[in-house]
C-alpha positions in Angstrom: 140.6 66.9 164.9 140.8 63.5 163.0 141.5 63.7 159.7 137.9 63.1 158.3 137.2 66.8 160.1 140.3 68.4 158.3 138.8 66.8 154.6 135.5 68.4 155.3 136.9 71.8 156.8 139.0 72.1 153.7 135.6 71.3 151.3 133.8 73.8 153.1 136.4 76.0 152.5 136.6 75.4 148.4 132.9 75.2 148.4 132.6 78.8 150.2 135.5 79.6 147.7 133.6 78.9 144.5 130.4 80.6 145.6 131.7 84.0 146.2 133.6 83.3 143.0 130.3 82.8 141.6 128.5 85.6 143.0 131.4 87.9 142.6 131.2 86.9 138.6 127.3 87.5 138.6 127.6 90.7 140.7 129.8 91.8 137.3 127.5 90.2 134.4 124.4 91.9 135.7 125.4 94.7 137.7 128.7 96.2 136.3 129.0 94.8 132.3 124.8 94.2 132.3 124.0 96.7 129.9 127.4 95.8 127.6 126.3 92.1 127.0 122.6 93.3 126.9 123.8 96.0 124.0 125.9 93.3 122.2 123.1 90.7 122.4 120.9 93.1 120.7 123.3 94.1 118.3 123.9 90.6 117.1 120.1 90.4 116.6 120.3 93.3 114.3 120.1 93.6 110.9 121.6 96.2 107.8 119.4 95.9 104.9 119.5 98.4 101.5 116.5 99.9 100.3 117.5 100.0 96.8 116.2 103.5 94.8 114.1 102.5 91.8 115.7 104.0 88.8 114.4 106.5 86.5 113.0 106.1 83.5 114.3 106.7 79.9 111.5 108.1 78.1 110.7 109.2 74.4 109.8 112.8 73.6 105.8 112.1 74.3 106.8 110.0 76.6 106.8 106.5 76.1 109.1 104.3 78.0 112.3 102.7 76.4 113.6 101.7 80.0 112.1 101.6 83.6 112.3 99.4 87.0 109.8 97.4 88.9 110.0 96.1 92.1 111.3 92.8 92.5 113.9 90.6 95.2 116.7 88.8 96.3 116.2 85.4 97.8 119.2 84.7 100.3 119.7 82.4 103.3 121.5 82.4 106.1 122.5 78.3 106.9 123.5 79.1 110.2 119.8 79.7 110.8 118.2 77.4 109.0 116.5 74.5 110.7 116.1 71.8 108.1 118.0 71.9 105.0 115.8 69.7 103.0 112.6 70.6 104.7 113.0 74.2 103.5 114.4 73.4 100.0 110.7 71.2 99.4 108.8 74.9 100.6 110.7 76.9 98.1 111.5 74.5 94.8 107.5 75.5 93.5 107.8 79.0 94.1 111.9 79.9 93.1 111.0 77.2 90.3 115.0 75.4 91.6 114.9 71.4 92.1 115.2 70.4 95.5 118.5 69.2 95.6 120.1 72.1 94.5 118.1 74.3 96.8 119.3 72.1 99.5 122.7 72.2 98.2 122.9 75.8 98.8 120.9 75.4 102.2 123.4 73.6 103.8 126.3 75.3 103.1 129.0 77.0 105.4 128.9 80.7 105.9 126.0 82.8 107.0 124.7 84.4 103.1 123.8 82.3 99.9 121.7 83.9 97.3 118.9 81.5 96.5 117.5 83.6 93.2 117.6 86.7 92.5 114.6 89.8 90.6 112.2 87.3 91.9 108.2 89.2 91.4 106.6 90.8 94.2 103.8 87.9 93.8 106.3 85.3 94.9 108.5 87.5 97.3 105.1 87.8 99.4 104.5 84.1 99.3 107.8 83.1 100.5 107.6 85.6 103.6 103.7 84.0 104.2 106.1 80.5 104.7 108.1 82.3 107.5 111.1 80.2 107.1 113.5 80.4 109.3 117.0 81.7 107.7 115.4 83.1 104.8 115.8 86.7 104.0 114.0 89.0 101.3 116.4 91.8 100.1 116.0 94.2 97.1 116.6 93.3 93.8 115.0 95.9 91.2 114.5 94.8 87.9 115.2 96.9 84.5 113.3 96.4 81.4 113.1 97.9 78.1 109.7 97.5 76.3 110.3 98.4 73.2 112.9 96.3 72.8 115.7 96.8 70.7 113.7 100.0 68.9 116.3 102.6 70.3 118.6 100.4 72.2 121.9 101.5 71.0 120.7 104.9 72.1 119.3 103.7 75.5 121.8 101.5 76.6 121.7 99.2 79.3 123.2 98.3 82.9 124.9 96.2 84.6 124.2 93.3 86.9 125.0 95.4 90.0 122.5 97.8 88.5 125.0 100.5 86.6 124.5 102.1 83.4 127.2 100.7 81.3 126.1 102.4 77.7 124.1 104.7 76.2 122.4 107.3 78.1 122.3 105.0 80.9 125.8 105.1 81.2 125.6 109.1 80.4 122.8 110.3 82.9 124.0 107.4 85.7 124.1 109.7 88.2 120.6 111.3 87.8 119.3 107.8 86.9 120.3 105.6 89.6 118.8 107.6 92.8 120.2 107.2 96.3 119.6 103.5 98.2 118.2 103.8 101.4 118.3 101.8 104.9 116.3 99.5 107.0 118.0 98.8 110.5 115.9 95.8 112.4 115.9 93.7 115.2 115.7 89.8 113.8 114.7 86.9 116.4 116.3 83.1 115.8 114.7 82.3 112.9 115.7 85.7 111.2 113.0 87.4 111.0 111.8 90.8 112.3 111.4 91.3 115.8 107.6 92.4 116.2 108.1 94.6 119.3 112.1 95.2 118.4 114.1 97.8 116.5 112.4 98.8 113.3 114.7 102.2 111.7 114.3 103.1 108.1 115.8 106.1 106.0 114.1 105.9 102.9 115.6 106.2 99.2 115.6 108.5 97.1 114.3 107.3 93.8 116.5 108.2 90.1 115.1 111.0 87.8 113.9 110.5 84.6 115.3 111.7 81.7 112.8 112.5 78.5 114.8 112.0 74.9 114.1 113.4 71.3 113.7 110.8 70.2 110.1 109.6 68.5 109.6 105.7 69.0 107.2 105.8 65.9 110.0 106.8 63.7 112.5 105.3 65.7 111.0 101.7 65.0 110.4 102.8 60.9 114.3 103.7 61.1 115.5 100.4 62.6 113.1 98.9 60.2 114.5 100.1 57.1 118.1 99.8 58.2 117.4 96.2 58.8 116.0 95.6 55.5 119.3 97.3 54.1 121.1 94.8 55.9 119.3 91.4 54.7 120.4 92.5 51.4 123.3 90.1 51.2 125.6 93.0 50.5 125.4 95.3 53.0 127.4 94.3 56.6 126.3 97.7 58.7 123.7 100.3 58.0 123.6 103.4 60.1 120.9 106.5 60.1 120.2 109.5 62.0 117.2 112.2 61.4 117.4 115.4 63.1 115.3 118.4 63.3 116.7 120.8 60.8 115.5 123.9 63.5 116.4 122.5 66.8 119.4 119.8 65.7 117.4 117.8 68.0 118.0 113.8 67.2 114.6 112.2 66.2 115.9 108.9 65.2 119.2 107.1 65.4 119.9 103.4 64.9 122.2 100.6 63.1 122.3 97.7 62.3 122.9 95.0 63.4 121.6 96.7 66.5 120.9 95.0 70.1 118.4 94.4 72.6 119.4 96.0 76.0 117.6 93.4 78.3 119.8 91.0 76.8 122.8 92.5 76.5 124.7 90.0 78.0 123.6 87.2 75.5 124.8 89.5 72.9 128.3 89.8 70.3 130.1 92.1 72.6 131.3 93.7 69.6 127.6 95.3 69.0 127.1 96.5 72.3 128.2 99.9 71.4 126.5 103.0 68.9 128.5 103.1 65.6 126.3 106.4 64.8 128.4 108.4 66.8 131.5 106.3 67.3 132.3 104.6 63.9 134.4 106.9 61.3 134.4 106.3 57.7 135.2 108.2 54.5 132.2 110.2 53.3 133.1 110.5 49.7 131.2 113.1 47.7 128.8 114.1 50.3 131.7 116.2 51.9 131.4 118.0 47.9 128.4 120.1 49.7 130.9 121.8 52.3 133.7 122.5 49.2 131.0 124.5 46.9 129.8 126.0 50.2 133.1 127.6 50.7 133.5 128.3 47.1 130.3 130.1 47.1 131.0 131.7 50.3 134.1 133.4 49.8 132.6 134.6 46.4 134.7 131.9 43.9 131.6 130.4 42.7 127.7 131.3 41.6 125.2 128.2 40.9 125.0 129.0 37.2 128.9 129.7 37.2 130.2 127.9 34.1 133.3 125.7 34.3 135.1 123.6 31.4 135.8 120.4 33.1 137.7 117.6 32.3 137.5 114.1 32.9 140.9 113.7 35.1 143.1 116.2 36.9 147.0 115.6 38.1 147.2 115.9 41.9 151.0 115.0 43.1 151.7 111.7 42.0 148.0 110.9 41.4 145.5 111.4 38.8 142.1 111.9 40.0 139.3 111.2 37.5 135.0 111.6 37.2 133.2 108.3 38.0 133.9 107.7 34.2 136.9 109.8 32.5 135.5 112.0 29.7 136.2 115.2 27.3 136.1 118.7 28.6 132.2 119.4 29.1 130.8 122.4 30.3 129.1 122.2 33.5 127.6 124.9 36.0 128.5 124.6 39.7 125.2 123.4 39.9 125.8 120.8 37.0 129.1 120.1 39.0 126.9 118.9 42.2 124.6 117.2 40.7 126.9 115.5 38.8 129.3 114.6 41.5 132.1 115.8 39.5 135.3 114.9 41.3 137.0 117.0 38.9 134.8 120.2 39.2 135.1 120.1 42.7 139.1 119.9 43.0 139.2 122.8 40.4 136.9 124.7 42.9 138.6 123.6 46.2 142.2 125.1 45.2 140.4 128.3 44.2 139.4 128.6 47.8 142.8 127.1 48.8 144.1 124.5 51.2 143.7 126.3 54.7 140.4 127.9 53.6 138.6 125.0 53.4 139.9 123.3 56.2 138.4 126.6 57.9 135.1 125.6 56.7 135.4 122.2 57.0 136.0 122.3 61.2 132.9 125.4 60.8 131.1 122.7 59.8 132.0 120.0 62.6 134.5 117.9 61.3 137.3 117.1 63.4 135.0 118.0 66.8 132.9 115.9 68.4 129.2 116.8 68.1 128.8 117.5 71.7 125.9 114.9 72.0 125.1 113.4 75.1 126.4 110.3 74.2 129.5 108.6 75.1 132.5 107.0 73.1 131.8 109.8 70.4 134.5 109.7 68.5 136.0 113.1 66.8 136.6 112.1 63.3 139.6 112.6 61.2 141.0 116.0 59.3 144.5 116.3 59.3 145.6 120.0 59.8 145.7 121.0 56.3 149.8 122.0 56.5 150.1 118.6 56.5 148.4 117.8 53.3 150.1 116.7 49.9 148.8 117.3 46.8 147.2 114.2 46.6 145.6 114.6 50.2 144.4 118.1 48.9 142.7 116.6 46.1 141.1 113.8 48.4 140.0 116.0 50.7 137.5 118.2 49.0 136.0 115.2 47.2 135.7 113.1 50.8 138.3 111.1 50.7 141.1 111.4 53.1 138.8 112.7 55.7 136.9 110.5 57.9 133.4 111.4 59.8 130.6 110.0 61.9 127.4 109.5 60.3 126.0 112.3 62.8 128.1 114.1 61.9 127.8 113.8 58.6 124.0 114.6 59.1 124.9 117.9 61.2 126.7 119.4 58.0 123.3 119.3 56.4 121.4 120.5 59.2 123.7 123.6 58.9 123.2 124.2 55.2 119.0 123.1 56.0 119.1 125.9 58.5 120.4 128.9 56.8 124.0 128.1 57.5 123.3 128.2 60.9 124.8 125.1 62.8 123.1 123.8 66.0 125.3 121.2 68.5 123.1 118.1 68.0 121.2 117.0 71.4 119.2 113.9 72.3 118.3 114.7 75.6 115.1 116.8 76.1 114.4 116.8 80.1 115.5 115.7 83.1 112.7 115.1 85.6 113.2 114.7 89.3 111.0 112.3 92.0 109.2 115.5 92.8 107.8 115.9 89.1 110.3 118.7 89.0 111.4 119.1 85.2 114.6 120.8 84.4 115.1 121.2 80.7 118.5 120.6 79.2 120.6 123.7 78.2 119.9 125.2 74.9 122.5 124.1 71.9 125.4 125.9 71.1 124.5 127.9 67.6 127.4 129.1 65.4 126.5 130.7 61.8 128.8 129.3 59.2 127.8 130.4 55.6 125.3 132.9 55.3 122.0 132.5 54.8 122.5 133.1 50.9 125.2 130.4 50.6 122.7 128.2 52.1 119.8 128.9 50.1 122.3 128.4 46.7 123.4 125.0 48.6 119.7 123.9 49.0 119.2 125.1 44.9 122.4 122.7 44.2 121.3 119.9 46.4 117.8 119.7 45.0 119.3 119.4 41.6 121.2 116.4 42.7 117.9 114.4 43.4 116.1 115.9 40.3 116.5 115.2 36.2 119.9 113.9 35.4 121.2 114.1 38.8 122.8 110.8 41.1 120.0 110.7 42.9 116.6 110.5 41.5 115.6 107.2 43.8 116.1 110.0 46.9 112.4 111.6 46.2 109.9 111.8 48.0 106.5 112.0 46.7 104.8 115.5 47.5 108.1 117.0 48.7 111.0 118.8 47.3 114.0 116.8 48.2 117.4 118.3 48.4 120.9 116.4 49.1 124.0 114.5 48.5 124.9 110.5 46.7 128.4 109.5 48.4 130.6 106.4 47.6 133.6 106.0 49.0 136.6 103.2 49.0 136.3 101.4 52.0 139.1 100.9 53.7 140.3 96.9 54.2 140.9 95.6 57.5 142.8 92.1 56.6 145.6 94.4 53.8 145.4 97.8 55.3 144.9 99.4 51.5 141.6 99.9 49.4 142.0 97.1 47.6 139.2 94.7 48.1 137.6 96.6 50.3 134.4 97.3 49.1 132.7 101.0 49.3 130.9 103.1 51.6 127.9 104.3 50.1 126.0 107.1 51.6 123.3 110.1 51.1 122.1 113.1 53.0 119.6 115.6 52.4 116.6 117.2 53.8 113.1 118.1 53.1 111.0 119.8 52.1 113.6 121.9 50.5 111.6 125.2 50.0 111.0 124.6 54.1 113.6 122.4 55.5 112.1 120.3 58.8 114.1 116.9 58.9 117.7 116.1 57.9 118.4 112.2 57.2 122.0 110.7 57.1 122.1 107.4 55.7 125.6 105.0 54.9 126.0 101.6 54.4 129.2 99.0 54.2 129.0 97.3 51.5 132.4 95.4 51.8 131.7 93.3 48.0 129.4 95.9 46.4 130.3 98.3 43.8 127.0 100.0 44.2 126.8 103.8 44.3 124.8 105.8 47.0 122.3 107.1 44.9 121.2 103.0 43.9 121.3 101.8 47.2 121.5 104.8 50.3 119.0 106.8 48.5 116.3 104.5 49.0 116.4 103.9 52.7 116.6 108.1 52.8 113.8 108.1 51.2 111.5 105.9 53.2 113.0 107.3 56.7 112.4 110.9 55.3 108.7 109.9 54.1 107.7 108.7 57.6 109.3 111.3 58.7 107.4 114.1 57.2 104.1 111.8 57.0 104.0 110.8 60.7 104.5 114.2 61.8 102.2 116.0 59.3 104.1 118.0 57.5 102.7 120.2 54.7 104.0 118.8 51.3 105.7 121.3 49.4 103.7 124.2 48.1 106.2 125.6 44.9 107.3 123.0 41.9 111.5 121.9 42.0 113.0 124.8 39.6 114.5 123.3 36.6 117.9 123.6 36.5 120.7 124.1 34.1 123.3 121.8 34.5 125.5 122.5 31.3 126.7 126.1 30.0 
C-alpha cells in the first residue's frame, strides 16, 4: 500500500474515532444526564420573588388611622438581561421620573440586581410591566403612611426602611403588625419575564393585625396643639401632657413637644425620635405634696380641717427648707397646707408618718415602677430606698424634690386619688384585630387599692381647694366644672454644672375633673430652663384648655353641686 492509502486509512480511522466519540457523548446528554441538564435549565429560568404582607394598621379608639400600608414596588434590573442600556433608560426616565443618564448608568452595570426606584404606585408599576422590558423586574415594596401626621406620632412610632417598627407601638406590637411575607416561584424566559405556559407557585402572605389604641385623635390633635403653643413661648424648651380616663387608666392623649412626624422620621433631630412622656424623668416638686397628705391622712395623722402652726423655715440636716416666701408662724389646716403648697406643713406632716412609711405609699402609688404601658424605653423613675435618705433627702422627698418621675406617671398618682384610691396600670392599647376581623381585646389592667376611698374623697376636697379662692392655682378652672389638683415647680437640674444653679425650673400641674365625678386626669410639665415662673402661672393654663376639650368633646355633664368653701386658716 503506498503511502497515500496509509494517510487515508489512518483519517478514516480518526474520523470513525470522533464520531462514536460524538455519539457516545450524545448517547449521555440526552439519554443518561437528559433530565439533569433539562432540570438545571429550568431551574436557572426560575425565579424567588417575596410577597411582602401588608401591615396592620394603628388605629385610634373609633377607629381612625394613625398608620397603614398601600401597595406599592420595587423597580430592579437585571443587566445581564437587558438588551439596550440606553434604549431602556429613555422608556423608564417619564415614568420613574430619573434622567436618562443615570438610568443608564445603573442599566449597564456588572452584576445581575440594581434597584432602579423603589414604593413606586401601582399606577406606574402597571405601566412599566405594559413596556415588557427585558431585564426589568417588579418586586414588592409596601409603603407606610401616617395621615394624621405628627398628631400622635411619638405614640405611633414609625419603621424602618426594611419595613421594622423601630418606635412606638410599632416597635411594641412588631410582631402582630408586620404579618408573614409570602412566595411566588416562576419560570422567567430571556427577557425575564414570566413564562406564560411555565411554572407559576405561590404561597400567599399573611397580612399584619391591627392594633386599635385609646387614644382619641380629636383630643389628641387639641393636646399637641396646646403643648406647642407652650412651646413658642420663648421660655419654655419641652412641654409634655397625658390625659387618662380616671375609671379605666386608659391613655386618651399623650404628646410633647417638640414632637415628630413619623413619615419623616429620617429627616428628623434624632434626638426627638423618642416619647419623653414615658421616658424622660424630672423632679415633680409639690405635686408629689398630694401622696405625703394622703399618707398622713391615711394612717390617721391628719384630718382636712386639722390645724397646724406653721412656720416659714424648718432645719433638715444641714439644710433649711423654707415656704415659697419665709414667714411667721400662721395657722393653717391641712387643707390650707395644700392649697398653699406649704413646703413647711408638709415636712412637719411627712415625719409624722415617718421615713419608711411614706416611701410605702410613695411605691403604692407607682413611683419607682414602671407604669406597665405598652410602650417601650419607659423609664422607672427615681426613689432611693428610704434607709438611704439623710435628713435633707427626707425633707426633699415629701415636698418632690429628690425624687424623680415621668409625667405619666405623675398623671397615674392622680388617677389613683380620682378613682377612690384605687390605682389602675395605665394602657394604650385597646384591641388587637387579626386578618380574619378576629378582635382580641387586650388584658384587663392590674388594679391595686392604695388609700381608701375616704382618704381619696379628703384628697379630692384638698385638691379642689388648691384651684379655688386663695389657692396656687386659680388659672386651672374650668368653666362649668369643679376642678381639683396640684401647682408644681421644681429646680431643674443643669446639664452644663451638674448643680441647680442656672438651671431653670420644672413647672407642672395635675388634677382632674369634674371633682364631685372624676372622668379625666391631665398631667402637664414644662422646662422652662430661664423662667422663674410657677406652675400654677404657666402649667395651669395648658391643663386647663386640654381638660376643657376634654370634658367638652366627649360631653360630659358639667358639675351639678357648687365647690365647698373651704377653710384654709384655723
Amino acid at each position: 500500500m503506498d503511502q497515500r492509502g496509509r494517510r487515508n486509512r489512518w483519517g478514516l480511522v480518526v474520523l470513525i474515532a470522533l464520531l462514536v466519540l460524538v455519539v457516545g457523548r450524545l448517547v449521555v446528554v440526552q439519554g443518561i444526564s437528559g433530565s439533569a441538564y433539562a432540570s438545571a435549565a429550568e431551574q436557572d429560568r426560575l425565579r424567588d420573588y417575596t410577597i411582602a404582607a401588608l401591615r396592620g394598621q394603628v388605629l385610634d379608639r373609633d377607629g381612625n388611622p394613625l398608620a397603614y400600608t398601600v401597595d406599592a414596588s420595587r423597580v430592579v434590573a437585571d443587566p445581564t438581561v437587558v438588551e439596550d442600556p440606553r434604549r431602556t433608560a429613555l422608556a423608564l426616565t417619564t415614568l420613574l421620573g430619573l434622567p436618562v443618564p443615570e438610568l443608564t448608568e445603573k442599566l449597564s452595570r456588572e452584576g445581575r440586581y440594581v434597584v432602579l426606584a423603589t414604593q413606586v404606585s401601582p399606577e406606574t408599576s402597571d405601566a412599566i410591566e405594559e413596556l415588557a422590558l427585558a431585564g426589568i423586574v417588579l418586586e414588592d415594596d409596601p409603603v407606610r403612611l401616617y395621615p394624621a401626621g405628627a398628631v400622635g406620632g411619638q405614640v405611633v412610632g414609625f419603621v424602618g426602611r426594611e419595613g421594622a417598627g423601630l418606635a412606638g407601638i410599632e416597635r411594641t406590637f412588631e410582631e402582630q403588625l408586620s404579618g408573614t411575607d409570602g412566595q411566588r416561584i416562576v419560570e422567567v424566559g430571556s427577557g425575564g419575564h414570566p413564562i406564560p405556559s411555565g411554572i407559576d407557585e405561590s404561597t400567599p402572605a399573611t397580612d399584619g393585625h391591627d392594633v386599635t389604641l385609646t387614644l382619641d385623635q380629636d383630643l389628641q390633635f387639641v393636646t399637641d396643639q396646646r403643648l406647642g403653643e407652650a412651646c413658642s413661648d420663648g421660655a419654655t424648651t419641652q412641654a409634655s401632657a397625658v390625659v387618662l380616663d380616671a375609671r379605666t387608666g386608659e391613655v386618651v392623649a399623650m404628646g410633647s413637644c417638640p414632637g415628630y412626624d413619623p413619615g419623616a422620621y429620617s429627616t428628623t433631630d434624632p434626638d426627638l425620635l423618642g416619647n419623653p412622656v414615658v421616658s424622660d424623668v424630672f423632679e415633680p416638686g409639690s405635686i408629689m405634696k398630694a401622696v405625703t397628705l394622703a399618707a398622713a391622712v391615711e394612717e390617721g395623722r391628719a384630718t382636712p380641717d386639722r390645724v397646724m402652726s406653721v412656720n416659714g423655715h424648718i432645719q433638715a440636716g444641714d439644710r433649711v427648707v423654707t415656704d415659697a416666701h419665709d414667714h411667721a408662724p400662721v395657722d393653717w389646716t391641712v387643707t390650707g397646707i395644700l392649697a398653699k403648697s406649704s413646703n413647711v406643713g408638709t415636712i412637719m406632716l411627712a415625719r409624722e408618718v415617718g421615713d419608711a412609711t411614706l416611701e410605702k405609699y410613695l411605691r403604692a402609688f407607682g413611683v419607682g415602677e414602671t407604669t406597665g404601658v405598652e410602650l417601650p424605653g419607659e423609664s422607672r423613675g427615681i426613689l432611693e430606698d428610704s434607709d438611704d435618705w439623710t435628713a435633707s433627702r427626707a425633707a426633699n422627698v415629701p415636698i418632690g424634690q429628690g425624687v424623680s418621675v415621668t409625667t405619666l406617671q405623675m398623671a397615674s398618682i392622680y388617677q389613683t386619688l380620682a378613682n377612690g384610691g384605687v390605682r389602675v396600670e395605665p394602657r394604650i392599647v385597646k384591641s388587637v384585630t387579626g386578618p380574619g376581623g378576629r378582635v382580641t381585646p387586650t388584658p384587663e389592667p392590674e388594679s391595686t387599692r392604695v388609700v381608701s376611698q375616704a382618704t381619696a374623697d379628703s384628697l379630692a376636697y384638698m385638691l379642689e381647694a388648691v384651684v379655688g379662692p386663695g389657692g396656687t392655682a386659680p388659672l386651672a378652672q374650668v368653666e362649668g366644672f369643679r376642678v381639683a389638683g396640684k401647682t408644681g415647680t421644681a429646680q431643674r437640674a443643669n446639664p452644663e454644672t451638674g448643680s441647680y444653679a442656672g438651671g431653670g425650673y420644672i413647672t407642672t400641674f395635675v388634677g382632674f375633673a369634674p371633682a364631685d365625678d372624676p372622668q379625666y386626669v391631665v398631667a402637664v410639665d414644662l422646662e422652662r430652663p430661664t423662667s422663674s415662673a410657677e406652675g400654677g402661672q404657666v402649667a395651669a393654663p395648658v391643663f386647663a384648655d386640654i381638660m376643657r376639650a376634654a370634658l367638652t368633646g366627649k360631653g360630659v355633664v358639667p358639675s351639678g353641686t357648687a365647690r365647698p368653701d373651704f377653710d384654709l386658716t384655723g
